[in-house]
C-alpha positions as CSV (number, residue, x, y, z in Angstrom):
1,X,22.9,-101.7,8.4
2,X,19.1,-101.8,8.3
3,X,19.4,-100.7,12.3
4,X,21.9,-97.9,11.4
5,X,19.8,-96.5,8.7
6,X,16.4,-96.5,10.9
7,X,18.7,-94.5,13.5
8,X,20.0,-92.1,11.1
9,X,16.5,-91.6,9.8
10,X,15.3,-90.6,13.3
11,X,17.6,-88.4,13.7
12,X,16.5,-86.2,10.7
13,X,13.3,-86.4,11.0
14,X,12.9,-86.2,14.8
15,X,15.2,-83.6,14.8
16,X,12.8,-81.9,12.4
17,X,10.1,-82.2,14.8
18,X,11.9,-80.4,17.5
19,X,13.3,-77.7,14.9
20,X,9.6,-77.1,14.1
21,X,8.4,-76.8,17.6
22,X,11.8,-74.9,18.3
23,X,11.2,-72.4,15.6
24,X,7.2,-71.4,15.6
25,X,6.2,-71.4,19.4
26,X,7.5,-67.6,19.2
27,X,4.8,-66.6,17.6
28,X,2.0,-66.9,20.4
29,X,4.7,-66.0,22.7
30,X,5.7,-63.2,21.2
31,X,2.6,-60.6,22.2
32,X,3.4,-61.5,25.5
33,X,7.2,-61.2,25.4
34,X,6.5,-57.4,23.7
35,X,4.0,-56.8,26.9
36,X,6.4,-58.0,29.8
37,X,9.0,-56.1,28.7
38,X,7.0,-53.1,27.0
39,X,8.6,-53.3,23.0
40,X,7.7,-51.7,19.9
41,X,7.8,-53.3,17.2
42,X,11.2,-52.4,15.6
43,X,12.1,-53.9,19.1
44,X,10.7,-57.7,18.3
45,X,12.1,-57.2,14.6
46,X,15.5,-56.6,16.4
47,X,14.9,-59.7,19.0
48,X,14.1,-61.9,15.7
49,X,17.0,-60.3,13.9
50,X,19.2,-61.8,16.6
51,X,18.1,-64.8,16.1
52,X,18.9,-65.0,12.4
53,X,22.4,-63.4,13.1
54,X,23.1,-66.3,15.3
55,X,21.9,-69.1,12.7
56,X,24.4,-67.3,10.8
57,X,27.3,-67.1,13.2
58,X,27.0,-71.0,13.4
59,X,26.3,-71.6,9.6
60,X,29.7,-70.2,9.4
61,X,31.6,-72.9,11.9
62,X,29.7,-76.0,11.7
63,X,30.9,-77.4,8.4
64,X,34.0,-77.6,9.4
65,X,33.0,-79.2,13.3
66,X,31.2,-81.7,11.4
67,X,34.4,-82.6,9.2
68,X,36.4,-82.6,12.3
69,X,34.6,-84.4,14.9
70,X,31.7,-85.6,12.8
71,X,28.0,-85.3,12.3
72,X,27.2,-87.4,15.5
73,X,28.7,-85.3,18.0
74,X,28.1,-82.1,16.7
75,X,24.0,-83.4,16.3
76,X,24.1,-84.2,19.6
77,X,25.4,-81.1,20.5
78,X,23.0,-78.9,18.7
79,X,20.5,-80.4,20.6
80,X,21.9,-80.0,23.7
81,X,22.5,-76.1,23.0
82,X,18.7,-75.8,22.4
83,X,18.0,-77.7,26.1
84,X,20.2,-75.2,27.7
85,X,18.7,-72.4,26.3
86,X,15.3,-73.4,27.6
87,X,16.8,-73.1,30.6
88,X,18.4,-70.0,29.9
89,X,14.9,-68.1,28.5
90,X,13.2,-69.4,32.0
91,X,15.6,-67.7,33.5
92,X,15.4,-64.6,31.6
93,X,14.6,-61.1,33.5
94,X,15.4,-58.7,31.0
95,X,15.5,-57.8,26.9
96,X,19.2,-57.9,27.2
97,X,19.0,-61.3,29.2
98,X,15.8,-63.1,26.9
99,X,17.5,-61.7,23.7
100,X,20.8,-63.6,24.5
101,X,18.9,-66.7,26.0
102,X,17.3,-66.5,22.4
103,X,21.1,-65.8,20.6
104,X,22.1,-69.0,22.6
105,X,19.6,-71.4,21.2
106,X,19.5,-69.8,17.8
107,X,23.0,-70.8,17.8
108,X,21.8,-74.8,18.2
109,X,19.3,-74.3,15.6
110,X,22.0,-73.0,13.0
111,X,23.8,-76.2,13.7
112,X,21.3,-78.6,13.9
113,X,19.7,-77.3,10.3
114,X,23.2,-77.5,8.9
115,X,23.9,-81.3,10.0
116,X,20.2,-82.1,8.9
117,X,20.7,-80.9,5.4
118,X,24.2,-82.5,5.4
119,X,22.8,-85.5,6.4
120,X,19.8,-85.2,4.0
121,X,22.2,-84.7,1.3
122,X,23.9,-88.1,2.1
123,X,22.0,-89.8,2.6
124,X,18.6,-89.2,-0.2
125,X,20.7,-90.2,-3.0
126,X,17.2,-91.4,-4.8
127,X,13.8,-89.5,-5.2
128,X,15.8,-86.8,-3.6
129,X,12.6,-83.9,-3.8
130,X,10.4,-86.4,-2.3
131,X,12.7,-87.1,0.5
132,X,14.1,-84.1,1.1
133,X,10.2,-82.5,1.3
134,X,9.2,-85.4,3.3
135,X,12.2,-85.2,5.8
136,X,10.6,-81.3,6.2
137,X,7.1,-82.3,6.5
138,X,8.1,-83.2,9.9
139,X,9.6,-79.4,10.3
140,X,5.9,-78.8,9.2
141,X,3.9,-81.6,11.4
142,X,5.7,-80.4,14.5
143,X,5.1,-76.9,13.3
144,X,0.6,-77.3,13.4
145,X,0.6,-78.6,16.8
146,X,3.2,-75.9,18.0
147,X,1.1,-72.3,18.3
148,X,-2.0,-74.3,19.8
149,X,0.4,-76.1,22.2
150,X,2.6,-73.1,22.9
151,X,-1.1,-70.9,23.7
152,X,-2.3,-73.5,26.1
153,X,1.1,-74.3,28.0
154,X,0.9,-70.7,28.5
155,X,-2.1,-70.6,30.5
156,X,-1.0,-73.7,32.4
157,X,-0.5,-73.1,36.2
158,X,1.7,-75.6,38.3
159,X,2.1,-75.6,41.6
160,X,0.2,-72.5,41.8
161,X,2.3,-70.7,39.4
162,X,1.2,-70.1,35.7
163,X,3.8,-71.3,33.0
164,X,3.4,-68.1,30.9
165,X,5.7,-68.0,28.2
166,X,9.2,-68.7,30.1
167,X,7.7,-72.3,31.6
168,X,6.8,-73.0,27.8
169,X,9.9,-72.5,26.4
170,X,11.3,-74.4,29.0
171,X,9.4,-77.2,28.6
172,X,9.3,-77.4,24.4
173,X,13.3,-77.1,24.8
174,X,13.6,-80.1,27.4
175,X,11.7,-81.9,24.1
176,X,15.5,-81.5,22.3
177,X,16.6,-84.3,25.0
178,X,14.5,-87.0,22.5
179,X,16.7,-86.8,19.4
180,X,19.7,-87.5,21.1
181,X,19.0,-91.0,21.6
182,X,19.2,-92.4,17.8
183,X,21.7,-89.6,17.3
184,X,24.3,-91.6,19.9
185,X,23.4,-95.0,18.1
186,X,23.9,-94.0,14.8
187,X,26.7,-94.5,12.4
188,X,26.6,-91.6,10.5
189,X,28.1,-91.4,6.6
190,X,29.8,-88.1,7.0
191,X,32.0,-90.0,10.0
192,X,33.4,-91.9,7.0
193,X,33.1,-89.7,4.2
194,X,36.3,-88.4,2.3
195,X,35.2,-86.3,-0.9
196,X,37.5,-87.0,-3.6
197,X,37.9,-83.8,-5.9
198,X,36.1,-80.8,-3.4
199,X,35.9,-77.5,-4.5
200,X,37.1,-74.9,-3.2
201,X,34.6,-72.0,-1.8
202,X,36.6,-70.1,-4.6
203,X,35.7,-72.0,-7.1
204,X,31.7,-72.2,-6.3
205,X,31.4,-68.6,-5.4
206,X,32.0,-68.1,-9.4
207,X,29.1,-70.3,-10.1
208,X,26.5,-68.0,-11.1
209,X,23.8,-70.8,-10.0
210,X,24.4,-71.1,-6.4
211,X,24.6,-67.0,-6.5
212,X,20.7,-67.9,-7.8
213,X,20.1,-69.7,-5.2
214,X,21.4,-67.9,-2.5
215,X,18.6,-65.4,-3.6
216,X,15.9,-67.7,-4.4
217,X,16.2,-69.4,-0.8
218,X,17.0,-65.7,1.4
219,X,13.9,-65.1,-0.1
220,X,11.8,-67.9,0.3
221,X,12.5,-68.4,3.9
222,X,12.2,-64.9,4.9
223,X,8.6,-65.1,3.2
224,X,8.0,-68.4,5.1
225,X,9.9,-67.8,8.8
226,X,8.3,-64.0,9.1
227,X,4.7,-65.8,8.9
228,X,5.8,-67.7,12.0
229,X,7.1,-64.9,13.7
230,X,4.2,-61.9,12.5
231,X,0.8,-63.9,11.6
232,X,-0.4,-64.0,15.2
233,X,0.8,-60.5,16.0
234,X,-0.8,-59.2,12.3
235,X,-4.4,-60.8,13.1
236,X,-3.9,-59.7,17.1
237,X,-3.0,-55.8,15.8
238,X,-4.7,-55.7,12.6
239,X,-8.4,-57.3,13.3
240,X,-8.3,-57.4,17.6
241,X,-8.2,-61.0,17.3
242,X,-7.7,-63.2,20.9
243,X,-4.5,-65.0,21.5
244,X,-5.9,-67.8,20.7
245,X,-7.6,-67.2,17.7
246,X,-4.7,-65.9,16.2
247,X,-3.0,-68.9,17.1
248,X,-5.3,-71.3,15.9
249,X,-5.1,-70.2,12.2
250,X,-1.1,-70.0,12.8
251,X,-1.8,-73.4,13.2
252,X,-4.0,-73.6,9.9
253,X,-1.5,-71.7,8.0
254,X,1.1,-74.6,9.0
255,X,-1.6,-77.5,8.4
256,X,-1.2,-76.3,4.8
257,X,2.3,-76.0,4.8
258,X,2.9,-79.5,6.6
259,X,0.7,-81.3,3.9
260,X,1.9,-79.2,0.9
261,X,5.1,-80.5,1.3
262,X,4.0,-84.3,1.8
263,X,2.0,-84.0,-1.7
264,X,4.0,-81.6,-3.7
265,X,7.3,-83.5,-2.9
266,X,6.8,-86.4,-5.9
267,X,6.2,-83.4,-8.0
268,X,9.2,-81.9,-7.7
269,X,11.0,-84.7,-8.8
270,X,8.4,-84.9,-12.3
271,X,8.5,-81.2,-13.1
272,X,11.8,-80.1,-12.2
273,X,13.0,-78.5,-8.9
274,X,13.5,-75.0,-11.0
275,X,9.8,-74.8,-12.5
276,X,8.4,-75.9,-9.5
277,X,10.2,-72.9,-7.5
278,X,8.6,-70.7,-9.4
279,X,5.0,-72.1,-9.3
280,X,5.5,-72.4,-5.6
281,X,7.1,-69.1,-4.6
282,X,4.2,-67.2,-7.2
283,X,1.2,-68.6,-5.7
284,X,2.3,-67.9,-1.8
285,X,2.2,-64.3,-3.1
286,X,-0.8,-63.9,-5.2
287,X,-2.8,-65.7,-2.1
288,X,-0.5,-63.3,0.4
289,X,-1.4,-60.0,-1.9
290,X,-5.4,-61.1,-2.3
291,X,-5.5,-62.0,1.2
292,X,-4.4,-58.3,2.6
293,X,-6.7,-56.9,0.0
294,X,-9.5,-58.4,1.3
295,X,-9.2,-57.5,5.0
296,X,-10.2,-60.0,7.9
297,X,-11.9,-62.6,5.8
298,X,-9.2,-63.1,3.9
299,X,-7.1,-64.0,6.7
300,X,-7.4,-67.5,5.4
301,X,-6.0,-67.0,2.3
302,X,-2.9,-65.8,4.7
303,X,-2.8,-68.9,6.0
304,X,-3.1,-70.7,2.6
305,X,0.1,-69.0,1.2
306,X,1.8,-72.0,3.2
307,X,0.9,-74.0,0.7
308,X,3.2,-72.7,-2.1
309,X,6.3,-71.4,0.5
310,X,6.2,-74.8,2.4
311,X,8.4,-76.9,-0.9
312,X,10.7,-73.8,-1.5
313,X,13.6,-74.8,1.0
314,X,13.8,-78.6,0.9
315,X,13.3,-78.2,-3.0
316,X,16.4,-76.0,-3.3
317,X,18.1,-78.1,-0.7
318,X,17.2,-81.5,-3.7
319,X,18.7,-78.7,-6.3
320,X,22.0,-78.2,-3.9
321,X,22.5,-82.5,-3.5
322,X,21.6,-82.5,-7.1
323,X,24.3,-80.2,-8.4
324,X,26.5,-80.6,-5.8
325,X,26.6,-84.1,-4.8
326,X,30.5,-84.5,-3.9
327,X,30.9,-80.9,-2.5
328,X,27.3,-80.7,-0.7
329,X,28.6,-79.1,2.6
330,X,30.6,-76.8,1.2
331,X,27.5,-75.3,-0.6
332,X,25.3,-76.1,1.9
333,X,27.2,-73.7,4.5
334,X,27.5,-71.2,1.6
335,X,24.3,-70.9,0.8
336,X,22.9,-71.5,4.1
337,X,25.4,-68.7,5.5
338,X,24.5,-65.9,3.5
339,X,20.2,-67.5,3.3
340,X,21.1,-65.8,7.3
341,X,22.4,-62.5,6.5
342,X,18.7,-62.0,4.3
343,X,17.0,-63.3,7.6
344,X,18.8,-61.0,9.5
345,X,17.9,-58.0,7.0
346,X,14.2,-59.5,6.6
347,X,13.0,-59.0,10.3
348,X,14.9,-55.9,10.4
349,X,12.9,-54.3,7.5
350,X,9.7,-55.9,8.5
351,X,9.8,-54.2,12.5
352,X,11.2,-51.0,10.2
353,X,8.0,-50.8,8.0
354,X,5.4,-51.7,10.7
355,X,7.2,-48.8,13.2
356,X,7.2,-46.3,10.1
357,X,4.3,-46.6,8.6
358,X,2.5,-46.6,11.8
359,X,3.7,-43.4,12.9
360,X,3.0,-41.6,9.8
361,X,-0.5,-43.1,9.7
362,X,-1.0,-42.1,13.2
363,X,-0.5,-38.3,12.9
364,X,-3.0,-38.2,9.7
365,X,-4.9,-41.0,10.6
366,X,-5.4,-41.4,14.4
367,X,-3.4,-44.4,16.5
368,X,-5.9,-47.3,15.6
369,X,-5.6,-46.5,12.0
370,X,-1.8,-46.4,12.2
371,X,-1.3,-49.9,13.8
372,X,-3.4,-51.7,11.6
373,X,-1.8,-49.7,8.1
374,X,1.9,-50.3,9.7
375,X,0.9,-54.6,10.7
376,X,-0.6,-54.3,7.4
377,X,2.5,-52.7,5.3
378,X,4.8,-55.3,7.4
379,X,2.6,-58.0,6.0
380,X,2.8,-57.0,2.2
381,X,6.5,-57.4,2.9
382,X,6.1,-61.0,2.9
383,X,4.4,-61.4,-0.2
384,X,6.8,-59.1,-1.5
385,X,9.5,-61.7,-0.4
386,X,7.6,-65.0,-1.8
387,X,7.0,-62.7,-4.9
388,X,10.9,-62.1,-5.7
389,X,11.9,-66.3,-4.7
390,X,9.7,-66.9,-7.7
391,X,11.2,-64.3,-9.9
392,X,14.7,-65.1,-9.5
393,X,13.9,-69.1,-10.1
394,X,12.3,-67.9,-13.3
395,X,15.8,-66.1,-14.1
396,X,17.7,-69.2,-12.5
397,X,15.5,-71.9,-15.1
398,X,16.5,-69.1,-18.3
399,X,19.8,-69.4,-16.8
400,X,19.9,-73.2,-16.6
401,X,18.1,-73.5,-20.6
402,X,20.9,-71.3,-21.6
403,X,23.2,-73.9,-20.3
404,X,21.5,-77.0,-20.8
405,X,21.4,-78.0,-17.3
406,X,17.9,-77.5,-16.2
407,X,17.4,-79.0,-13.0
């Protein structure tokens, strides 16, 4: 039992490392990606869009694979859909053929993040904000290391050939091969588990909470993913920062992130999973807003916002195992499902705002001017985001007052 639960726990927290590195090497890669193949930026919002509609396509099936097959083989299956598609984004000579390399291995995320927070749910049934943060400060600790290792594989040359941003995907995506060796020796509780008295998605969708926290979480991860995906691009656009500059306080931005959630887990558990959603969610905005206000130096303060976004998800994934205990997947994949159709319209409004602005800036304004207003505008969407996740847990905890049931 004591081996079975070591496995298990591997799994979920390894397979939070990989997510991390999975999820934030884009954004060092990304400037170069938009060079090669000569986007604008309503172009890389689309290419990230895609990758939120196909989180979405498999938070839609992967509930029910895990209930008929089980968490162990679809696990080990996520992981080997993001090997392949490091294979797949080597391989990669055009937007059509990276974009569904990057479809392909969204896909494995989708699934993996659903069978982690299943899994999670099962199996934190005590101090379940401190586990459930501490399970994601390995999302975060994988997360520091991966701009500054994604920038320097990039300038790696082998065999006389430089790496460049296909050999580092490649490479980070062979990583997913790890977590698929406790995955295969564990015993998972969903294999066994039969929930007596499930809802029906009928019955939850007239919930009112989980309607809440569909918001409060589409919210708080667009705020937190778009930093992954637009910091380095921002500082690179904005204030003619080097790749590797940018990169570095990417990095910072996820130091603070990592650790917020490491300390700030036990007190989610003493002040309540709904009051601390809307301390975290209100200061990643103020220190988003000030930082943009200030210009260049304050692109530390950009980087500090991680500290209040970083406990929003695993805090409302505690809320869901709290409220939910015996029907867990089924709002999991609810919430999760329609968290990706927010992504999906997040990335899309961001590359919309940045192209927009920047061309209206541009005739008044001249070029330069336009492309640092439009990175600039983009940016303030992301405080805008952080700024509405704490406004609708502020509803969500008069809700829950109302009803007696504050969580």
């Amino acid at each position: 039992m004591k081996w079975n639960y070591f496995f298990m726990l591997a799994t979920v927290f390894v397979g939070f490392l990989i997510f991390g590195f999975s999820e934030n090497v884009k954004g060092p890669a990304m400037p170069r990606i938009q060079a090669d193949f000569e986007l604008d930026a309503f172009q890389v919002g689309t290419l990230l869009s895609f990758n939120s509609i196909a989180y979405l396509l498999a938070c839609t099936f992967t509930a029910y694979l895990t209930r008929r097959f089980g968490i162990k083989v679809v696990s080990v299956a996520s992981f080997g859909f993001m090997t392949l598609s490091g294979i797949f984004i080597y391989f990669s000579t055009t937007y059509t053929g990276l974009a569904g390399a990057y479809f392909f291995m969204y896909v494995g995320n989708g699934m993996l993040e659903i069978v982690l927070a299943i899994l999670s749910a099962r199996l934190f049934v005590k101090n379940t904000g401190t586990m459930m943060n501490l399970a994601h400060f390995f999302y975060g600790l994988s997360s520091i290391v991966a701009p500054i290792l994604a920038s320097g594989l990039m300038n790696v040359t082998m065999g006389g050939v430089l790496l460049d941003w296909r050999g580092m995907y490649l490479i980070v995506m062979l990583l997913s091969l790890i977590p698929m060796i406790p995955a295969f020796a564990s015993r998972f509780p969903a294999d066994d588990f039969q929930a007596e008295n499930r809802l029906p998605m009928q019955t939850l969708m007239r919930d009112p909470v989980i309607w809440l926290i569909v918001l409060i979480l589409s919210f708080g991860v667009v705020s937190e993913m778009s930093v992954g995906g637009w910091l380095v691009n921002f500082l690179e656009k904005a204030y003619g920062w080097s790749n590797a500059d940018a990169s570095k306080m990417l990095s910072i931005f996820f130091l603070f992130f990592t650790f917020s959630r490491l300390f700030l887990g036990p007190i989610t558990d003493r002040i309540g999973f709904t009051v601390s959603l809307i301390l975290f969610g209100g200061l990643s905005a103020l220190l988003t807003f000030i930082g943009l206000v200030i210009g260049e130096p304050g692109a530390i303060l950009l980087a500090a916002a991680g500290i209040g976004i970083a406990p929003v998800y695993p805090t409302v994934m505690a809320m869901i195992a709290r409220r939910y205990r015996e029907n867990s997947d089924t709002a999991i994949t609810f919430v999760v499902t329609l968290m990706g159709i927010g992504t999906v319209a997040g990335n899309f409004i961001i590359g919309a705002i940045i192209t927009g602005i920047n061309r209206i800036v541009a005739e008044q304004a001249g070029a330069e001017m336009g492309v640092v207003r439009g990175m600039q505008a983009g940016y303030a969407f992301i405080g805008i985001c952080a700024l509405f996740c704490a406004l609708f847990s502020f509803i969500l905890y008069v809700y829950l007052c109302k009803q007696k049931e504050v969580i």
